[in-house]
C-alpha positions, 0 to 999 in steps of 0.5 A: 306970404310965399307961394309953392309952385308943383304940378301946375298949382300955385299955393299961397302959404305962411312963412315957415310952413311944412312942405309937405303940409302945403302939398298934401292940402292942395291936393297935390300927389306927393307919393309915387304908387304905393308910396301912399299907402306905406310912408312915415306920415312926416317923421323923415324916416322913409324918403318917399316925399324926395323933390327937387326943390328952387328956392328959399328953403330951411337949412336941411336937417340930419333926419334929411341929411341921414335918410338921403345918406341911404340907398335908393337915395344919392347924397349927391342928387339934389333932392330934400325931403317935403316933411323936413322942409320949411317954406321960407319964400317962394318956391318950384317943386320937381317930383321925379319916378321911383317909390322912393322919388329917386329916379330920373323922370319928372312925374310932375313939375312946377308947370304941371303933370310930366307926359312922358 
């Protein structure tokens, strides 16, 4: 069974689980600010849920691939969106600042709350 480590929890899950799923069930603040409020409830279209993610993940798909493709986004950063991915083994989730989680600074990390 893999786990899930963000913000100083360890998550235990079933193989082929939904990040973002997994997160949001553990109580773990995916959404920076009003991000929350106004987000695409996991159909991959807004790019709030962006993380930096360590390990054994499903290949990333063209909703992922095409939203991070855009502005704030950088196709570059390694980043992937929590709605689109699936857990396949044990993973370490970085969540950073920005509405959109496209910005430099940790606002939590695998180990727990960033203190800036």
């Amino acid at each position: 069974m893999p786990t899930v480590t963000a913000c100083g929890k360890t998550i235990a899950c079933e193989g082929g689980a939904n990040l973002r799923q997994v997160l949001l069930a553990s109580g773990i603040a995916l959404y920076n600010g009003n991000a929350a409020l106004i987000n695409c409830r996991g159909i991959g279209s807004c790019g709030t849920c962006a993380v930096e993610i360590e390990g054994e993940t499903s290949p990333v798909n063209w909703r992922d691939r095409t939203r991070r493709s855009l502005p704030p986004h950088s196709p570059e950063r390694n980043l992937r969106l929590a709605c689109q991915t699936r857990v396949l083994g044990d993973l370490r989730v970085t969540k950073y600042d920005g509405f959109w989680g496209q910005g430099s600074q940790p606002v939590w990390t695998p180990v727990g709350e960033a203190t800036t």
